[in-house]
PAZAPA-4460 file (N, C-alpha, C; in steps of 0.05 Angstrom, whole numbers, plus 32768, in hexadecimal, padded with zeros to 4 digits):
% residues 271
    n_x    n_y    n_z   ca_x   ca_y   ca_z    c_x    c_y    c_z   seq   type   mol
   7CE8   795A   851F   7CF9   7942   851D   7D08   793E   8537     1      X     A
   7D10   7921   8544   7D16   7927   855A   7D35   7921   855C     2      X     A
   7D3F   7932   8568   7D59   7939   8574   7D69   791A   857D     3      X     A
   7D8A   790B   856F   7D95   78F9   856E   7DA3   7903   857E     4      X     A
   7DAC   78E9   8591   7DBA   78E9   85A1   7DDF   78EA   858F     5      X     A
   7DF4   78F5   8598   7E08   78EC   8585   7E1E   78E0   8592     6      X     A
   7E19   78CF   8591   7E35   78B9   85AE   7E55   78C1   85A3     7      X     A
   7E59   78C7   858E   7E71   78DA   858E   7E77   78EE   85A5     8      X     A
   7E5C   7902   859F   7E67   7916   85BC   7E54   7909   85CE     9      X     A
   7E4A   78FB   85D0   7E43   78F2   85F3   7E65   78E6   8601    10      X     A
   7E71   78DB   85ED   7E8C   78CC   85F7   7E9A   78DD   85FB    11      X     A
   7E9C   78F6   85EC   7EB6   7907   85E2   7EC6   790F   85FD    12      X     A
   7EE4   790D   85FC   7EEF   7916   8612   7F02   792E   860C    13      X     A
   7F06   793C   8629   7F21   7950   861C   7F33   7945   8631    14      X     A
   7F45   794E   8624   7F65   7946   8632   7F75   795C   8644    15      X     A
   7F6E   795F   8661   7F7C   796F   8669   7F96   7970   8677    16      X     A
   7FA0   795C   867B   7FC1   7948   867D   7FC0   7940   866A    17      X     A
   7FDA   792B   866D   7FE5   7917   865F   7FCF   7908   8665    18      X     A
   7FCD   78FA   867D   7FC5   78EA   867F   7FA6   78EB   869A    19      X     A
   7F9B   7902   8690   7F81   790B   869E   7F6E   7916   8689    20      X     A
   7F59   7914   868E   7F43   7915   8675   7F2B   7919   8685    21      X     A
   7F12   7933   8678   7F01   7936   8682   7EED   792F   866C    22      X     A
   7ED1   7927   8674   7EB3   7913   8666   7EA6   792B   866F    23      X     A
   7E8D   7931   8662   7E79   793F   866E   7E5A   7922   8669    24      X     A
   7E47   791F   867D   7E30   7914   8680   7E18   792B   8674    25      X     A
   7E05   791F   866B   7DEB   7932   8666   7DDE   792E   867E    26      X     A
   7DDF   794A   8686   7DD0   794B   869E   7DAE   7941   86A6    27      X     A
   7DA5   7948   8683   7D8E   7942   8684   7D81   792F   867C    28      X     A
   7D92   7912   8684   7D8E   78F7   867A   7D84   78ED   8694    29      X     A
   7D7E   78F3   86A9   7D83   78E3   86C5   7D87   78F0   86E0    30      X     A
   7D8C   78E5   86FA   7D95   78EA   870D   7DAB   78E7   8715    31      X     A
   7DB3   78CB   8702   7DD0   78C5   8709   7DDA   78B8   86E8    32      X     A
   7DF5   78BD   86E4   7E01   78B2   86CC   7E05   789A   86C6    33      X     A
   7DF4   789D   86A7   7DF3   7879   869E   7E17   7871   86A3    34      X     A
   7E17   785C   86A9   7E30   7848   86B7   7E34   7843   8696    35      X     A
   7E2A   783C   8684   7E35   7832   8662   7E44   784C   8666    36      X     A
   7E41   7869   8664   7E4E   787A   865F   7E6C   7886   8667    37      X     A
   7E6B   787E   8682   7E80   7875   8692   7E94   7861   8688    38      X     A
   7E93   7852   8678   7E9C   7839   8673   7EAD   7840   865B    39      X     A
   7E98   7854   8646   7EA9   7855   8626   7EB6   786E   8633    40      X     A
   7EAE   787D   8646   7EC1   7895   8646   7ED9   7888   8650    41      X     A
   7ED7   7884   8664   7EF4   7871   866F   7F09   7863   865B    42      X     A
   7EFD   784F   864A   7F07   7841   8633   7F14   784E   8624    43      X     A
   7F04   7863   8622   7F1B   7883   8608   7F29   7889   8616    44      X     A
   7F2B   7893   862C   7F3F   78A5   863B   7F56   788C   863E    45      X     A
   7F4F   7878   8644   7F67   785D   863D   7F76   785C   8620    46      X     A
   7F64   7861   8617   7F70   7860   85EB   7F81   787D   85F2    47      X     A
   7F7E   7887   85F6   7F85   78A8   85F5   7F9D   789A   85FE    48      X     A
   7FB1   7892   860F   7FC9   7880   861D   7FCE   786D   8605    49      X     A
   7FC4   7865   85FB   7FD1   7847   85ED   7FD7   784B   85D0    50      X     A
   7FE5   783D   85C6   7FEB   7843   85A3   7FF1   7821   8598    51      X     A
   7FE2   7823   8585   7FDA   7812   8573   7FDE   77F2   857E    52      X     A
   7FCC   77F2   8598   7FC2   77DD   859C   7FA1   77E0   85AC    53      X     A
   7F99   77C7   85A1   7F78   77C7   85AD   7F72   77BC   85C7    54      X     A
   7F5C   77CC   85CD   7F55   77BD   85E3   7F44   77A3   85DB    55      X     A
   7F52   7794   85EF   7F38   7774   85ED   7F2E   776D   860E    56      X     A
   7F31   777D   8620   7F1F   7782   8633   7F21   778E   8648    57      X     A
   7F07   7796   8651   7F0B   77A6   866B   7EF3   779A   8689    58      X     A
   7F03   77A9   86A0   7EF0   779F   86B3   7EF0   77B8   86C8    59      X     A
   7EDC   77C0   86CD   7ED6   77D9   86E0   7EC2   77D0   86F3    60      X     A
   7EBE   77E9   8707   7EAC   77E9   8724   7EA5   7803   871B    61      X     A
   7E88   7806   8724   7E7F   781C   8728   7E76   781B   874B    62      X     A
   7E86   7838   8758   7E84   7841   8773   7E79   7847   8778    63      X     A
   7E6C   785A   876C   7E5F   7876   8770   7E47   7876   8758    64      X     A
   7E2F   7889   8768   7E20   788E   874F   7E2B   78AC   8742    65      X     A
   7E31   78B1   8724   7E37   78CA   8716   7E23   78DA   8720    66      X     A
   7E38   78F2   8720   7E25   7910   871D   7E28   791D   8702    67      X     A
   7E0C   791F   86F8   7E12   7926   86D8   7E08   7937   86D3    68      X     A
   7E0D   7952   86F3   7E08   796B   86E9   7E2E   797D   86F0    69      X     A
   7E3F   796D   86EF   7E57   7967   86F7   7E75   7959   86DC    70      X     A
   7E8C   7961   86DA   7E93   795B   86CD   7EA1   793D   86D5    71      X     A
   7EAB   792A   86C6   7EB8   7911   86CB   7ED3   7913   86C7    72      X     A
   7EE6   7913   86D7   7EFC   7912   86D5   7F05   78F3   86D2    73      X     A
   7F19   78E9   86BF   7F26   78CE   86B7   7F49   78CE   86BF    74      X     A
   7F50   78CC   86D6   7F73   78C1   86D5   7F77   78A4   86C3    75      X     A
   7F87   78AF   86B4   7F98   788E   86A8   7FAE   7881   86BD    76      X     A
   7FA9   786F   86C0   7FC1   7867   86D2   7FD4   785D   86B8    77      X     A
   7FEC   785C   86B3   7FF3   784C   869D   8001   782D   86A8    78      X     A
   7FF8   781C   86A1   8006   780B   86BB   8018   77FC   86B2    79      X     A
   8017   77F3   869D   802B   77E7   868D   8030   77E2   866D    80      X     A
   8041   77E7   8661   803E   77DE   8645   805C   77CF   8645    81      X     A
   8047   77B1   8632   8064   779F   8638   805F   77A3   8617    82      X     A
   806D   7784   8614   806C   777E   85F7   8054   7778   85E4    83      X     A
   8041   7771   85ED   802F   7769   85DB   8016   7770   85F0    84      X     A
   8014   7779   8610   7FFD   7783   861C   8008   779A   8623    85      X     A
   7FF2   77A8   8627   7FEF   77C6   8634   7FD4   77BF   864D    86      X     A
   7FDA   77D6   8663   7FC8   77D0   8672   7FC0   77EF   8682    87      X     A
   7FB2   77F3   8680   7FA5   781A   868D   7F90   780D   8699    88      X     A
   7F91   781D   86AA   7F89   781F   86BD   7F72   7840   86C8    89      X     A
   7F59   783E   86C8   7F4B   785B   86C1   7F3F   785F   86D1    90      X     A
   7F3A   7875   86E7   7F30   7881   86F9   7F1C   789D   86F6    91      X     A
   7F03   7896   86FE   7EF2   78A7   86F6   7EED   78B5   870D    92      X     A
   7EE9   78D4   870D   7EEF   78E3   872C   7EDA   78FB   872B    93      X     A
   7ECD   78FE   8742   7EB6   7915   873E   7EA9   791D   875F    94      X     A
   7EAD   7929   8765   7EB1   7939   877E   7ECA   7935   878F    95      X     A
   7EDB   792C   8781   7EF0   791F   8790   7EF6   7904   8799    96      X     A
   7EE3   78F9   878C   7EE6   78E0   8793   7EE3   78C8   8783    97      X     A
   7EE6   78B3   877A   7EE2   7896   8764   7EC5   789A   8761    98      X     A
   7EBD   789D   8748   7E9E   788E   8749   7EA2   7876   8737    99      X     A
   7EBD   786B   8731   7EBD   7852   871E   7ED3   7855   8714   100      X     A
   7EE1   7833   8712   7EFE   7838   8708   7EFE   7820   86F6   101      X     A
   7F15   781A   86DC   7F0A   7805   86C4   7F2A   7806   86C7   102      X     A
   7F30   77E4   86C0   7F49   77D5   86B4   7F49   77D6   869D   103      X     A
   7F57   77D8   868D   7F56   77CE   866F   7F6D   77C0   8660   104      X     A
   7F6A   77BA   8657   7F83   77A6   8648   7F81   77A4   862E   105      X     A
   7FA4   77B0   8620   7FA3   77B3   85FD   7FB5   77A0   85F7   106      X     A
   7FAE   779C   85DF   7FC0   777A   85D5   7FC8   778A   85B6   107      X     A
   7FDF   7784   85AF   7FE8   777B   858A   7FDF   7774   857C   108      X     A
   7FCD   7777   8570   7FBD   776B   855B   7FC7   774E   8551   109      X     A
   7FC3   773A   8552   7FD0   7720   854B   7FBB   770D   854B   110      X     A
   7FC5   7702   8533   7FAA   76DD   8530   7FB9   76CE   8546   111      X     A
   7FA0   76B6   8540   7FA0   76A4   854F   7F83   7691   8550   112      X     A
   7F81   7678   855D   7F70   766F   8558   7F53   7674   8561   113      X     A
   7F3B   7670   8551   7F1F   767C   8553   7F11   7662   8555   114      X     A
   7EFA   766C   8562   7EE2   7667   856C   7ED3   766C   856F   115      X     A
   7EB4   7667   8574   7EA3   767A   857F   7E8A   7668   8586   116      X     A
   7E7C   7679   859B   7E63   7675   85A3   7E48   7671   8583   117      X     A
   7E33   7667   8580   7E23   7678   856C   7E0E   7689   856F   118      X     A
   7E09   7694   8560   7DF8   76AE   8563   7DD6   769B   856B   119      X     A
   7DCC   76A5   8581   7DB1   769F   857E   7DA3   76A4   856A   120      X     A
   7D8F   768B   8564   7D76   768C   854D   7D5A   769A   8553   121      X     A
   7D63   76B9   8553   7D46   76C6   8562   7D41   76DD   8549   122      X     A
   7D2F   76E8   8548   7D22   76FC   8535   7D33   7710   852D   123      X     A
   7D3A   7719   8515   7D4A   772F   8515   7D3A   7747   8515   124      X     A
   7D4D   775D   8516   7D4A   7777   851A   7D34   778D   850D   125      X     A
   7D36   7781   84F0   7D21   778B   84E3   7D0B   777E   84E1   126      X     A
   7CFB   776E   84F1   7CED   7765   84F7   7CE2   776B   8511   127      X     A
   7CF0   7774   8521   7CE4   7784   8537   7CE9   77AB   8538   128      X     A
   7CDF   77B7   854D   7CD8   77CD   854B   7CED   77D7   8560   129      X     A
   7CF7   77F4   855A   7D05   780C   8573   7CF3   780D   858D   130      X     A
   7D01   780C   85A2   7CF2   7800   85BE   7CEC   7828   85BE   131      X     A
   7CF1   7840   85B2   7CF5   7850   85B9   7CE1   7860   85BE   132      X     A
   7CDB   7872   85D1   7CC2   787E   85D8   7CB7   7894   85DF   133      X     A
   7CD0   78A1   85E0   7CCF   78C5   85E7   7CD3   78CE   85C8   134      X     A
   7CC0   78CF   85B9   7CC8   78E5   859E   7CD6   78F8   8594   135      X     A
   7CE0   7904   85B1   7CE8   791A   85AA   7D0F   791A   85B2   136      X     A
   7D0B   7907   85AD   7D33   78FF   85BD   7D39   78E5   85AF   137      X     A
   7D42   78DD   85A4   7D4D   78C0   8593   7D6E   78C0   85AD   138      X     A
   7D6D   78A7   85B7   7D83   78A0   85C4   7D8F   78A2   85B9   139      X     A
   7DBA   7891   85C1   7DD4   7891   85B1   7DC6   786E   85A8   140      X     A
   7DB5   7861   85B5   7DBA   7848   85AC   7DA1   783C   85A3   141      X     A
   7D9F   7833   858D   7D7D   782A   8586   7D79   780C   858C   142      X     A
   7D69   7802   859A   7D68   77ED   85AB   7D4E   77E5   859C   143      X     A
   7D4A   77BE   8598   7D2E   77B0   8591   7D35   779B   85A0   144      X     A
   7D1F   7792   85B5   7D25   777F   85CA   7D13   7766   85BB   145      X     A
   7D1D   7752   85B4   7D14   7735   85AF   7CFD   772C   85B8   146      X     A
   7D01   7729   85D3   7CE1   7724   85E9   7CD9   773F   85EE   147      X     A
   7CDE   7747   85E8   7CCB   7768   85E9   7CD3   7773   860E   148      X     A
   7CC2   777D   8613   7CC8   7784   8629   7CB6   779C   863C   149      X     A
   7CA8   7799   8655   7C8F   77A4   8665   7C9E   77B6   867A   150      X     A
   7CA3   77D3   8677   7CAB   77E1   8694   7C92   77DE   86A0   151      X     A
   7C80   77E2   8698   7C66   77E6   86AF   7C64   77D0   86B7   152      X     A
   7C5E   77B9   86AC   7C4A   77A7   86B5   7C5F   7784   86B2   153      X     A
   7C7A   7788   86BA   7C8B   7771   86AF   7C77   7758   86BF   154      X     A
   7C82   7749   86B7   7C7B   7729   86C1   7C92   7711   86B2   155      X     A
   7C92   7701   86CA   7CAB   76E8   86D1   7CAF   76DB   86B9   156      X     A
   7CC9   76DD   86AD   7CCF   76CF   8692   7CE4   76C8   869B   157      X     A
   7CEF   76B0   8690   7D0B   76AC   868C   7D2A   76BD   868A   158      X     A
   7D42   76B6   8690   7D49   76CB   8699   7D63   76CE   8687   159      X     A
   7D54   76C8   866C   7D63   76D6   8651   7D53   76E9   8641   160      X     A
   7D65   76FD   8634   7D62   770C   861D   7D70   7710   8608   161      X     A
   7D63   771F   85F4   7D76   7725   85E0   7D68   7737   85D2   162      X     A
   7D79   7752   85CE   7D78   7766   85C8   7D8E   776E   85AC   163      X     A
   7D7B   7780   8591   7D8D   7785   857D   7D92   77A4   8584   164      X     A
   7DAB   77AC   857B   7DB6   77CC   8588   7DC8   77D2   856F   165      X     A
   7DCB   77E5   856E   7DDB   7800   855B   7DD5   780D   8564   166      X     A
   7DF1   782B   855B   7DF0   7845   8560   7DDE   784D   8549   167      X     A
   7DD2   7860   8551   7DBF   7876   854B   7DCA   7887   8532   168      X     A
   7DE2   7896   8537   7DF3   78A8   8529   7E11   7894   8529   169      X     A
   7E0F   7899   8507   7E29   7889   84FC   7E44   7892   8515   170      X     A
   7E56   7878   850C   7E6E   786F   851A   7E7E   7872   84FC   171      X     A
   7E9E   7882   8512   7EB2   7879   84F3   7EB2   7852   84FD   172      X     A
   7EB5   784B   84E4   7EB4   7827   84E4   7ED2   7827   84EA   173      X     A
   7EE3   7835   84DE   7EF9   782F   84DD   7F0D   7831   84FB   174      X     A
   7EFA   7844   850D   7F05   784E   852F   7F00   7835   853D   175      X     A
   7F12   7825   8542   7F0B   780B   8554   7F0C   7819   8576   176      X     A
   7F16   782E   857A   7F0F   7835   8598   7EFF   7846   8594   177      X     A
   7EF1   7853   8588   7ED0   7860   8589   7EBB   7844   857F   178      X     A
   7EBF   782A   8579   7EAB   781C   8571   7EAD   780C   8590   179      X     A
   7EC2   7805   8593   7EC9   77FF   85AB   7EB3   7805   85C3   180      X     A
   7EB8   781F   85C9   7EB1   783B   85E3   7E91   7833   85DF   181      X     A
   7E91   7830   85BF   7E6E   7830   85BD   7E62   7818   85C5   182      X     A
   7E6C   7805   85C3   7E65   77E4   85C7   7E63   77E1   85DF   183      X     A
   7E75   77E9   85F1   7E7D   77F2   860A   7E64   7800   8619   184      X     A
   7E60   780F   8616   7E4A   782D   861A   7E2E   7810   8618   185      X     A
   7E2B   780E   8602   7E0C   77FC   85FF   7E0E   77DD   860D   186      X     A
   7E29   77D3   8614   7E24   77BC   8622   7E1C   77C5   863E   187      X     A
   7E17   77D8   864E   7E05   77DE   8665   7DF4   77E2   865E   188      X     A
   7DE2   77E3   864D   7DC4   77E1   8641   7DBD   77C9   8648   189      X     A
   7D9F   77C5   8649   7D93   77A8   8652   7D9E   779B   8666   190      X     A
   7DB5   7799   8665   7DC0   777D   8672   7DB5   7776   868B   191      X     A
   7DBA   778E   86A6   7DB2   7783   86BD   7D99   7782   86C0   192      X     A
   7D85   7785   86AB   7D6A   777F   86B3   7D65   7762   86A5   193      X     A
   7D7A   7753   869E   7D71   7740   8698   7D71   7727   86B1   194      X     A
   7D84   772D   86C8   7D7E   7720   86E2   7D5C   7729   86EC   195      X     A
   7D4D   773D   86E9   7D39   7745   86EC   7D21   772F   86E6   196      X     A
   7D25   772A   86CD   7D10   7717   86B8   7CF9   7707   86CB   197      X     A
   7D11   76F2   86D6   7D07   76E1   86E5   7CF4   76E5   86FD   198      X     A
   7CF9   7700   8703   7CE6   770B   8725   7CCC   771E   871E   199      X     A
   7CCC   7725   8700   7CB8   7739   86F4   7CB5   7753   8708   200      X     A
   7CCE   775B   86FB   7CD4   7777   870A   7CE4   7788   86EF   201      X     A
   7CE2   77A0   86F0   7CED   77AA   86E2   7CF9   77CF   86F4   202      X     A
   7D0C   77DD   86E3   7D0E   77F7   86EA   7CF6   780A   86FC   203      X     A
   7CE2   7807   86F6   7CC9   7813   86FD   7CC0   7807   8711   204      X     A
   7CBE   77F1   8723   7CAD   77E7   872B   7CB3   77E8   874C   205      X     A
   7CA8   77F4   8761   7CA6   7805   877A   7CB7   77EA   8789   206      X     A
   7CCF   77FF   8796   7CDA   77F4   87A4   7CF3   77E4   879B   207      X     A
   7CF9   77EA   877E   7D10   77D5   8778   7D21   77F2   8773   208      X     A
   7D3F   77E2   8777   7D56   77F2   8771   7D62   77E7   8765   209      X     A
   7D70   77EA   8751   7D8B   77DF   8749   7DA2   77FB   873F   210      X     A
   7DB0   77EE   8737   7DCE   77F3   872F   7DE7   77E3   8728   211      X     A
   7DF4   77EB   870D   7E0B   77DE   870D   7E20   77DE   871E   212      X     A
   7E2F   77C2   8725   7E43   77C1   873F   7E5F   77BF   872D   213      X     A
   7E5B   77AD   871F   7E73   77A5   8708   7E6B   77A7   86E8   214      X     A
   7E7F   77A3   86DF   7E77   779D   86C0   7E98   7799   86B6   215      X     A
   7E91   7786   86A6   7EAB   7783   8691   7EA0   7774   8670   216      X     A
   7EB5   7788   8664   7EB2   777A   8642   7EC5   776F   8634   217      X     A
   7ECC   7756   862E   7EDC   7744   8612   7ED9   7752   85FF   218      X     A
   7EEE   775F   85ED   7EE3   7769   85D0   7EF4   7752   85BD   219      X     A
   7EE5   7743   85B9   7EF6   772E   85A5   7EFF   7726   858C   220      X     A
   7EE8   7744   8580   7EEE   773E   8564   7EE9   7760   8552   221      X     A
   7EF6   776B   8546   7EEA   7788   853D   7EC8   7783   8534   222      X     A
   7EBB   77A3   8535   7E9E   77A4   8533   7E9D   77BC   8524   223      X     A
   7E83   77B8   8514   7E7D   77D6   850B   7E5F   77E2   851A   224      X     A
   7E62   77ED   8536   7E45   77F1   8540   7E32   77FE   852E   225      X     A
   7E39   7809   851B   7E22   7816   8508   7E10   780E   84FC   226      X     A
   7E19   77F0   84FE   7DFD   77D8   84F3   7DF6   77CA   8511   227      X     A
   7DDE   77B6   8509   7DDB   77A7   851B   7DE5   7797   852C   228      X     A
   7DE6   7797   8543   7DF4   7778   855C   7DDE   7770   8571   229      X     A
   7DE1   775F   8573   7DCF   7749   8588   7DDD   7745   859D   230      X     A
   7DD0   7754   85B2   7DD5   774F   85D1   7DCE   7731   85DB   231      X     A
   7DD5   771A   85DD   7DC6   7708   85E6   7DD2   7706   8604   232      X     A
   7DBB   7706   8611   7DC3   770F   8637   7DB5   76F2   8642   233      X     A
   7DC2   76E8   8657   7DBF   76D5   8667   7DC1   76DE   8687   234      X     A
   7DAE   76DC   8699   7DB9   76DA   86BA   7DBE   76B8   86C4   235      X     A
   7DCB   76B7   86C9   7DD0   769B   86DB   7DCC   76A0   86F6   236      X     A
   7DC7   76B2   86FF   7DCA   76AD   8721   7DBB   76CB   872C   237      X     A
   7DAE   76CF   873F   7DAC   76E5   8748   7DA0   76DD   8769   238      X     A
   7DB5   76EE   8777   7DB9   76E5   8796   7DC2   7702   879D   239      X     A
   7DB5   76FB   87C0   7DCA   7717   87CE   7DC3   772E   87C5   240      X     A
   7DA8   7736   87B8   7DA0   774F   87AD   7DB1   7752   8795   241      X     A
   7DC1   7749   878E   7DCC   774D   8778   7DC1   7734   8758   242      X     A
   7DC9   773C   8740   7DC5   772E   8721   7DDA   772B   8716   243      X     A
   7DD8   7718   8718   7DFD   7711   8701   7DEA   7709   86DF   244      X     A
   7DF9   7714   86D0   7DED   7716   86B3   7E0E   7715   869C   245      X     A
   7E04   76FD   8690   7E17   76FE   8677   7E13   7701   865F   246      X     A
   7E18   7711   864B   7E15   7710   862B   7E2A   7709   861C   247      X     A
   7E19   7711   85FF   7E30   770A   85F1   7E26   7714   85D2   248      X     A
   7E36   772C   85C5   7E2F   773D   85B1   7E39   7733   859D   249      X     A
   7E27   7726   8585   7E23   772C   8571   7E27   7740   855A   250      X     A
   7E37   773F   8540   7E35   774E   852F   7E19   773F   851F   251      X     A
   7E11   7756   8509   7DFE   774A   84F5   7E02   7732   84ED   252      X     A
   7E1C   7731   84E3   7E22   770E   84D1   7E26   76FB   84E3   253      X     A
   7E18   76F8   8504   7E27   76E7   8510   7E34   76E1   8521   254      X     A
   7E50   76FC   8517   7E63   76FE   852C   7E6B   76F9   8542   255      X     A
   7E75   76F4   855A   7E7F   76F3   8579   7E8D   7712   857A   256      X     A
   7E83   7728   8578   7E97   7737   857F   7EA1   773C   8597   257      X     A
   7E85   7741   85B2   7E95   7745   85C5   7E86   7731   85E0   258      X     A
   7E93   7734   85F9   7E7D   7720   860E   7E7B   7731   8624   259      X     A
   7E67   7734   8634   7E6A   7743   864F   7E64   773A   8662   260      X     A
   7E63   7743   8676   7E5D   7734   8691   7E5B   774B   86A5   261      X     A
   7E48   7748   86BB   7E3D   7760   86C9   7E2D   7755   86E1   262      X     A
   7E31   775F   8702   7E26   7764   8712   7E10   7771   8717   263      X     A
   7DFE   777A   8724   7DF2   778D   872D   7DE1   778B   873D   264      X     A
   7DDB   77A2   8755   7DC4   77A6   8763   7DAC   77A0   8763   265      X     A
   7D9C   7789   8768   7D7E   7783   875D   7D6E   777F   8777   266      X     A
   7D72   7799   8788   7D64   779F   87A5   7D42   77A2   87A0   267      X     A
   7D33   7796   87B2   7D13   7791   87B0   7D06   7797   87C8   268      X     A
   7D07   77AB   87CF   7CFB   77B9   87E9   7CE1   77B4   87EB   269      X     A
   7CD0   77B9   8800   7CB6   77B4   8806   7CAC   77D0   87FA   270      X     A
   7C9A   77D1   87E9   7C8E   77EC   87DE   7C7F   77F7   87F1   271      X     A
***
């Protein structure tokens, strides 16, 4: 049977300050550390600082590529707690130096007036299949891409997607900063290959590079990642070797829970 990934301890941090915290990476995921991971670890080591208010968004750079045969060090900056925002500030450190630093901002729980985008009219989840393909390893995140999707052999499509995602291994529903970290973690999934679409290029294909430069997430509404959400990803623009790509996550019923927005590297060298 094959071995689940468990995004509990992929996230898990220890606390070695007040306000310093070390992440460990699986070394044997990669060359360099998925940037989603970076993102929910940061986000906790922020919660770890704050009391009983949520985050409703964050915005980070990634500097550096991770070493994830290396541990991750997190400084909290605490930068302010007023009356109704909080704001940390999180620094991620590994040979001595930034490989990525995230804003975040916590609010009071309080109504007010709603709105929302609507959910695209595309195929649900059980109707399509797990993109997954190594048998012997089940990811933290189980992913079914809408238009499907070609590492070998992509070709020029339009330069939207939409992708359904859940964790793998149950979430407490009730932890809004572990559903959070997780939403967080899987909004760097797909996204910057959706600037890709349009050039019929993908991860694999000789001579392309990318990387995330930025990323930031809106969390707008509580989620339970243990069921289904719909990534729906848009690029508007891609210039300067770089992909600008926007989404916008879906719960099952609908929902607007959260929106992202993301930069990245989409270099095309002569093979």
């Amino acid at each position: 049977m094959a071995e689940t990934e468990n995004l509990i301890e992929t996230l898990a941090l220890e606390r070695i300050e007040v306000n310093l915290f070390r992440g460990i990476a699986a070394a044997d995921q990669g060359p360099r550390i998925f940037g989603g991971l970076v993102i929910g670890q940061a986000l906790l080591a922020a919660y770890r600082t704050v009391e009983a208010r949520i985050c409703h968004s964050l915005h980070c750079y990634f500097i550096r590529p991770g070493d994830p045969s290396v541990p991750i060090l997190y400084e909290v900056d605490r930068a302010r707690d007023g009356k109704s925002f909080t704001t940390r500030r999180v620094t991620a450190i590994q040979h001595g130096a930034q490989i990525f630093n995230l804003a975040a901002s916590f609010q009071e729980p309080e109504d007010g007036m709603e709105h929302q985008d609507p959910m695209p009219n595309c195929l649900r989840p059980e109707a399509l299949t797990d993109d997954e393909t190594d048998t012997s390893w089940r990811r933290a995140i189980e992913m079914r891409w809408v238009e499907g999707r070609n590492f070998e052999n992509p070709t020029p499509g339009p330069p939207v997607q939409n992708v359904w995602m859940r964790v793998t291994t149950p979430l407490p529903a009730d932890d809004i900063a572990i559903q959070q970290a997780a939403l967080a973690y899987a909004s760097d999934m797909s996204l910057l290959s959706t600037s890709m679409r349009p050039h019929g290029v993908s991860w694999r294909t000789p001579g392309f590079q990318s990387a995330s430069l930025d990323h930031a997430v809106w969390f707008h509404r509580p989620s339970n990642f243990n069921d289904w959400h719909l990534y729906a990803q848009k690029s508007p623009s891609a210039s300067g070797a770089r992909g600008f790509n926007l989404g916008e996550i879906y719960n099952i019923d609908g929902r607007l829970v959260a929106s992202t927005a993301q930069e990245g590297l989409t270099r095309l060298r002569p093979a």
